[in-house]
N, C-alpha and C positions, 0 to 999 in steps of 0.2 A: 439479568439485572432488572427488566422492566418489571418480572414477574417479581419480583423482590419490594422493587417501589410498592406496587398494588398492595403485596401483602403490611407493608407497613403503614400506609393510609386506613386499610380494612383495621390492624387492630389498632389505630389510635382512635378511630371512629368508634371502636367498638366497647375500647377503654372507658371513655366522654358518655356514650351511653348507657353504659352500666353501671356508671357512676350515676347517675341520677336516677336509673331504676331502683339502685341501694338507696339513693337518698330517700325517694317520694316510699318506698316500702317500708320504710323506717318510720316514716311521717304518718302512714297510715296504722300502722301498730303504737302509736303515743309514745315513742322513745324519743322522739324530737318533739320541742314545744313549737306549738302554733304562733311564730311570732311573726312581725312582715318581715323582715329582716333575714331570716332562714328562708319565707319563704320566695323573698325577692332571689335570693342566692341559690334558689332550688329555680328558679325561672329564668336567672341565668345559663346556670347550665344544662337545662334541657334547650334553650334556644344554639350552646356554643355544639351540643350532641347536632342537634337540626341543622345548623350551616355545615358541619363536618360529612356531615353522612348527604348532603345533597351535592355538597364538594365531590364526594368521591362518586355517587352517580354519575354528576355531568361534565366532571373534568378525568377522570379515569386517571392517565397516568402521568400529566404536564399539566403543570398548576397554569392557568391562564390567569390573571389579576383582576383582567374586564370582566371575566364569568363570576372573581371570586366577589368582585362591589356587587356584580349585577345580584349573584345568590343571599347575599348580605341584607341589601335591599330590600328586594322580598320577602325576606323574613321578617321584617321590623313591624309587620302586620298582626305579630303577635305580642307585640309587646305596647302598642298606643294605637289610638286612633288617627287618622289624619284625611285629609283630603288626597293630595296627593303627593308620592314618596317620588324621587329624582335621583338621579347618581351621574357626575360627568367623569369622566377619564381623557386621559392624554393618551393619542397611538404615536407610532409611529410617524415623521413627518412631522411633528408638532400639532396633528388633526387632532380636534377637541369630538367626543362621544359623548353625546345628550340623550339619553332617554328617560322617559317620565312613564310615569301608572297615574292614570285617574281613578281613586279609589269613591270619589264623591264627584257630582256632574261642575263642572267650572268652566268662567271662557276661559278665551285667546291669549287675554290679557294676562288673566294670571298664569299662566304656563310661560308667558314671555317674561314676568315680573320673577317667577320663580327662576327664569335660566340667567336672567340680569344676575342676579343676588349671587349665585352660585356661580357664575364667569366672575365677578368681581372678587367673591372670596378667593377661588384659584388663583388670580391672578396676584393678590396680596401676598399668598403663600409662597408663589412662584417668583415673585416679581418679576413675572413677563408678562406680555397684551399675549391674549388668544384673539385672532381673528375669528368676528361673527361668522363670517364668509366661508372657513373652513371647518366649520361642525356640522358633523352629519347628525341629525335628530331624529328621533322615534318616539309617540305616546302611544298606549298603549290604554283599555279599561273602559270608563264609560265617556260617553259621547260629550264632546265642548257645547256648550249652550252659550252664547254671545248675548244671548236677552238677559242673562243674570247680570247684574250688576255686584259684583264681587270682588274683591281684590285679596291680597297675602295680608292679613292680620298678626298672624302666628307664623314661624317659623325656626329651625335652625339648622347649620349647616356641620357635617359628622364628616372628618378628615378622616380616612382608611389607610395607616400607615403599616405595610408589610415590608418587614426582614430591613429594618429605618431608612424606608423610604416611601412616600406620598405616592401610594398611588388609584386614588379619586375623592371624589367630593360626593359626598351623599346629604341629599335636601327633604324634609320633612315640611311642610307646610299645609295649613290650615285655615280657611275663609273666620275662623269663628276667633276675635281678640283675648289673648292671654290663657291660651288653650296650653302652652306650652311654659310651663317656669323654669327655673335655675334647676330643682333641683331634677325634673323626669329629663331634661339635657343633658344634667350631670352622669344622671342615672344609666342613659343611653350611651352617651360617648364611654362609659366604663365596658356598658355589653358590648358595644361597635369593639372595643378593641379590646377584651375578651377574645373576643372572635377573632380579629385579626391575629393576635399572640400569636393563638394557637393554629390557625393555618402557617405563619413566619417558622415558626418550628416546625411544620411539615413541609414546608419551602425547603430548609435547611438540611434533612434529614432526604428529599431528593435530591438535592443540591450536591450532596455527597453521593450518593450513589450513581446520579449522572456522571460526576467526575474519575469512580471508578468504573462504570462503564467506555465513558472516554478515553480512558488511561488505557483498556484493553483496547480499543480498538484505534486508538492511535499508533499503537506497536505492531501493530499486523503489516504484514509487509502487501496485502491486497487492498483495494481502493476497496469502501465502502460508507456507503448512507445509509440512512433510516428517513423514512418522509411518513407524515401522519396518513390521516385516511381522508384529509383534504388536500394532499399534492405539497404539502411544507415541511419545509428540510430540516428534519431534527438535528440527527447526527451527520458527521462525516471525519473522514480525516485526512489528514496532509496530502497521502498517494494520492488523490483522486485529482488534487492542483497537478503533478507532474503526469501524471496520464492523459488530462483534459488538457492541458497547457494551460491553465488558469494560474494570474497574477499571483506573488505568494502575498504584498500585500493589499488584494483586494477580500472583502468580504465573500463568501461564496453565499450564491441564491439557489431555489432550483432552477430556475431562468438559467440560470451558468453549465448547470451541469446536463439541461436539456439542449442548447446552444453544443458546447462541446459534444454532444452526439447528434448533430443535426445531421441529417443525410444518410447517415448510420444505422440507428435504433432507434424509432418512437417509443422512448422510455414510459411517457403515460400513460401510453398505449397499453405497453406490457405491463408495467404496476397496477393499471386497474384491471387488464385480464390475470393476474396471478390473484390478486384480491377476489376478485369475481368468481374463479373455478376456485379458490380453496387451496390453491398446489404450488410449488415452485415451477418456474421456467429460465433452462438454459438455453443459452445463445451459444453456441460453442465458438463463433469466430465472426469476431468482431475488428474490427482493421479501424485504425487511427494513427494514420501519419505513419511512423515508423515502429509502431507496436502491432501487436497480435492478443487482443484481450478474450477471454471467455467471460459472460456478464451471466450471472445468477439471479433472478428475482424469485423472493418468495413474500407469502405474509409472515405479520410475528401477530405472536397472540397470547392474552393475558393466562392467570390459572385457569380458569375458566372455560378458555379456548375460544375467546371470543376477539375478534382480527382487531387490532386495533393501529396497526400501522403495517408498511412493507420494507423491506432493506432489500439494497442492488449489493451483488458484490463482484468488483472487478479483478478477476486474476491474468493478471500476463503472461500471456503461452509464447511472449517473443522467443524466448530462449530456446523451448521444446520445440519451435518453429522451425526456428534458424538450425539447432540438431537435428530435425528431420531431415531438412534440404543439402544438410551434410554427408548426412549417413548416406541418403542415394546418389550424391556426385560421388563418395567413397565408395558402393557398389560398383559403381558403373565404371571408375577409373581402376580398382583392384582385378576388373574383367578382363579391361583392356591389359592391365599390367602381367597376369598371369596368363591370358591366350597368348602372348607372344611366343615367350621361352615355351610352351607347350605345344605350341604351332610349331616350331623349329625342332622340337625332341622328336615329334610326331614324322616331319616331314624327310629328319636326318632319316628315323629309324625305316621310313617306307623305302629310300634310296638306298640306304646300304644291302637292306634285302632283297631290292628287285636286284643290285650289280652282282649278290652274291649268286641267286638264281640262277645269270647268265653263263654265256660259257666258262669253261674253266680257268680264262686266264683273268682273273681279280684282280684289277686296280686298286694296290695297295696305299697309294697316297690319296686315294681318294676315300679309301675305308676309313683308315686313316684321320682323314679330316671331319667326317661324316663324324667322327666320335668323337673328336674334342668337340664340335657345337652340339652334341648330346651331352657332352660332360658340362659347359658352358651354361648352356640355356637350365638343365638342369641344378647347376649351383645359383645361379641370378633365384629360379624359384627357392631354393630351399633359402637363400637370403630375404627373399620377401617373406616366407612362410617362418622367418625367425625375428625378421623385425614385428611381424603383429603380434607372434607370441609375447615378445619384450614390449609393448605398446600394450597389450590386456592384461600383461602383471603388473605395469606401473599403474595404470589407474585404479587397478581393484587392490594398492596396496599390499602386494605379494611380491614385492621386487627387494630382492635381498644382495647385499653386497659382501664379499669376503674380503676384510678387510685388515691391512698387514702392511710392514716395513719393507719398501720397494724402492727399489734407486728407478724418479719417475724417469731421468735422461738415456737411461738403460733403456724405458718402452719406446722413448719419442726415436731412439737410435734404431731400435728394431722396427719400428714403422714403417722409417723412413726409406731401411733398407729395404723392407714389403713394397713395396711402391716405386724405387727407382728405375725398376727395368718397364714400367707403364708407364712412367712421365718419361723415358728417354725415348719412348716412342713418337714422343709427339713433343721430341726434343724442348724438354722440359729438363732444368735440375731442379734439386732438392736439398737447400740447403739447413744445414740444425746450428742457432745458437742458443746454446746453454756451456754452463760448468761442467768439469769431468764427469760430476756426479752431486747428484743432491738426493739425498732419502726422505721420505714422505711418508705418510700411511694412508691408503688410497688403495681400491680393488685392482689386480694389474692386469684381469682379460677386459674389466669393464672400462675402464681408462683406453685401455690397447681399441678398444670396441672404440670411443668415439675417438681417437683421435685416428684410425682408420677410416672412417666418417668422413672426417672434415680435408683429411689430407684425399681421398679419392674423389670427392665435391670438387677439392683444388683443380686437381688432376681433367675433370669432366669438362669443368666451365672454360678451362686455360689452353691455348693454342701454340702458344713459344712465351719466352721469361724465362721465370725461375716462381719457383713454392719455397719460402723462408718459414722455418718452423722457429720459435721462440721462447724460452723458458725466463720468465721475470721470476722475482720472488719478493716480496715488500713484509720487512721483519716489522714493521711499523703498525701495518693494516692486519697483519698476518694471514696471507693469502700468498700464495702461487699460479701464476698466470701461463698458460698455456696457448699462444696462438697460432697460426695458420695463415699466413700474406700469400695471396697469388697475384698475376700479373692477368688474370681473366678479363670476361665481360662484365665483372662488376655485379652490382646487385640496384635494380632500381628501388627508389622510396618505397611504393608501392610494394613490394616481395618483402622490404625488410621488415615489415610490420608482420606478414606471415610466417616468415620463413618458418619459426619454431612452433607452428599449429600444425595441430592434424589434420589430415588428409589436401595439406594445400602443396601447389606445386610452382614451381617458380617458373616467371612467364616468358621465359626466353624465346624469343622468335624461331631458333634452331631446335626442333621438336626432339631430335637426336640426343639430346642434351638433359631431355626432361625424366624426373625420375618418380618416385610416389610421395618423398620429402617425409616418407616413417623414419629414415637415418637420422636426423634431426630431429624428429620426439624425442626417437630413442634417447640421443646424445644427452637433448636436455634431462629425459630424468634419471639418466645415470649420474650427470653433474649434481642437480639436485639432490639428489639419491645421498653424494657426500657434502652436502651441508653449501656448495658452490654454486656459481651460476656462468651460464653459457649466454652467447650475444654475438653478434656481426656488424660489420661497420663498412659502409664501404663512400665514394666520393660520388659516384655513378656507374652507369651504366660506362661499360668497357675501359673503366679506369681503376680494375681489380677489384679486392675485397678479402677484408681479415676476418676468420672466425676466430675466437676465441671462448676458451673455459678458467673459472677459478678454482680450485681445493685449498682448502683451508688446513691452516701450517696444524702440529699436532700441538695442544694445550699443555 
């Protein structure tokens, strides 16, 4: 974008100047008559070429206003004589900017006589007092003599109004009386805003491409600025307030966004070493509050390749953060979870070989037993080894469902019947209400999959009660509700917010209890899978806990 501005300052400057090298070439071959009139208008526009092309020297790619009076100014040397040329402006703060050129030697007085005249006109224009008190002043050219006795004879004062609006006062004045008539003020205020026009249309024409610049960099989802190559904050956008904690409505300064990295970064630090060597520099980790930022500095630089400003850009690694520290408690707990059942296969299979080795009379219920917990431990792994399976096809969007007309009261019946002889263990029942039968179309091992799930969760967490399974149906909402009541330890706030993440495990004080909590991914994206949604609800801690799923009726 920036390079775009430049290119369109270069040829409008370039336009203005060749416009009047056509002109004055024209003049020199007698195709134009020598009149004052053409050649006033040929000394226009070599002067409006001269402000333009000094415009884009010394303001490069951000129109400054102070530079564009100051450049104005100084040019007016080629069009009349004077003693001395003046320009005020208004900053920020309501501070009045005075500077003056002594083009001829003058005193005190008249330099004070000239800032009178020209505070008085501002203020006519403004109808406000500028305090004396806060103008910073500068002269500038040849030396004040006080032994003259001289004063402002001549003078007049040239309003610089860009893109319609005032912004400064340019003063002409002269020791020598009536050096100045109606019409070379006429004559001037036409060139003064000549000039002006045509920089308000090169205002306008950045004005626009700053906005598309903006526009793109408001949409980025990474904090980012632009600061000139004096430390002031061009661009930025929104992100940069919620990264920094900055008000949304206060103004942002660089003050603000060096503040918000205090302790952190010495941001000017690094902008002026990235300016300095030529190069970008990453920060890869940077800590603010509750984020994990990686900050970028580089220079930006025109076609030319000449650095004219730097950009910071903040990207948030919280997320890639918070996934890494996941991924390794998921290592480290899938270790634990798979050395068990493989410690027990291991340790059956060494015991059944040493009793076999011994003498010949073999302990048959011992062999016996040694094989169901190789059968056991064995199925727990190949259950874990199938819920990751089913957890790396749901997120890589390879999870497929077969999906067909099934009486759902038919699966919750067969479940339920899977599971009675395990809750009559730990004298548990298991009760189903639903209707004889209701049809649905819905997968029936993926279904059977989570509500084995949730009814063996029941089973896990619950010590005596009952497990109540539930079939709602709402022709209204059109949805089919599936739930799961036990009489357990409940589920505390804290768990209910995980329960359905990955690789989290719910914090029950009885370690015995705990499982890897992938049954529950699973669950959720086979639910999902059919258009449904899964959830738990419970009152507290050991005051039970419902899971429940919806499928959605068929259209």
């Amino acid at each position: 974008m920036i390079v775009n501005i430049l290119l369109i300052i270069d040829f409008l400057m370039l336009a203005v100047v060749v416009s009047a090298y056509i002109y004055a070439s024209l003049r020199e071959r007698k195709y134009l008559r020598q009149e004052a009139g053409q050649s006033l208008e040929l000394q226009q526009k070599v002067y409006q070429a001269e402000v333009l092309k000094e415009i884009g020297e010394r303001i490069g790619y951000s129109l400054d206003t102070n530079k564009i009076v100051d450049i104005i100014t100084s040019s007016l040397g080629n069009l009349l004589e004077y003693d001395t040329v003046s320009y005020m402006v208004l900053v920020d703060g309501g501070k009045a900017v005075f500077k003056c050129h002594v083009e001829k030697t003058v005193n005190h007085q008249f330099i004070e006589e000239v800032k009178h005249k020209m505070r008085m006109s501002y203020e006519a224009i403004l109808d406000s007092k500028i305090p004396s008190q806060s103008m910073d002043e500068s002269i500038t050219g040849n030396i004040l003599d006080d032994s003259l006795k001289v004063k402002v004879e001549s003078f007049f004062n040239l309003p610089v109004v860009i893109s319609q609006k005032l912004v400064g006062l340019i003063n002409v004045a002269s020791k020598e009386r009536g050096r100045y008539g109606e019409e070379q003020a006429s004559i001037l205020y036409t060139i003064t805003n000549q000039a002006a026009t045509a920089v308000s249309k090169l205002q306008a024409v950045l004005q626009s491409e700053k906005g598309k610049l903006e526009a793109v960099i408001y949409s980025l989802a990474d904090g980012v600025i632009t600061v000139d190559l004096n430390n002031q904050l061009v661009v930025y956008n929104p992100v940069i307030r919620d990264m920094l904690g900055i008000a949304q409505d206060k103004a942002i300064t660089m003050y603000d966004i060096v503040d918000g990295l205090a302790g952190k970064v010495d941001l000017r630090t690094k902008i002026e070493q990235a300016v300095a060597e030529d190069k970008a520099i990453t920060l890869p980790e940077v800590y603010l509050k509750d984020k994990a930022l990686e900050l970028t500095i580089a220079p930006v630089k025109d076609n030319q390749g000449v650095i004219i400003a730097a950009s910071a850009v903040f990207h948030d690694i919280t997320t890639e953060k918070t996934l890494e520290k996941t991924r390794q408690e998921f290592t480290a707990m899938m270790v634990h979870e798979l050395r068990a059942p493989l410690t027990a296969v291991r340790w059956s299979s060494e015991s059944m070989i040493k009793n076999l080795s011994l003498a010949s009379g073999v302990d048959q219920s011992k062999v016996k037993d040694t094989m169901l917990t190789i059968e056991t431990a064995s199925g727990n792994m190949l259950e874990l080894v199938n819920d990751l399976l089913d957890v790396a096809k749901i997120e890589s969007g390879k999870f497929e469902l077969n999906l067909q007309q099934y009486d759902i009261v038919e699966v919750i019946n067969d479940q339920a019947k899977v599971f009675r002889p395990q809750a009559e263990i730990k004298h548990l029942t298991i009760n189903v209400i639903a209707p004889p039968k209701y049809m649905l179309k819905f997968d029936r091992v993926r279904v059977g999959q989570v509500l084995g799930n949730l009814i063996s969760n029941a089973i896990k967490y619950s010590d005596s009660g009952q497990i109540d399974i539930n079939l709602g149906v709402n022709a209204e909402e059109k949805i089919a509700t599936v739930s799961v009541k036990d009489t357990g330890i409940g589920v505390s706030r804290e768990d209910l917010a995980d329960l359905f993440s990955k690789f989290k495990q719910l914090k029950s004080g009885d370690r015995s209890r705990k499982g890897t909590g992938l049954g529950l991914v699973v669950s959720k994206g086979i639910v999902e899978a059919h258009g449904g949604k899964i959830w738990a609800e419970s009152p507290g801690e050991n005051l039970g806990s419902t899971f429940a799923f919806s499928l959605p009726l068929e259209k």
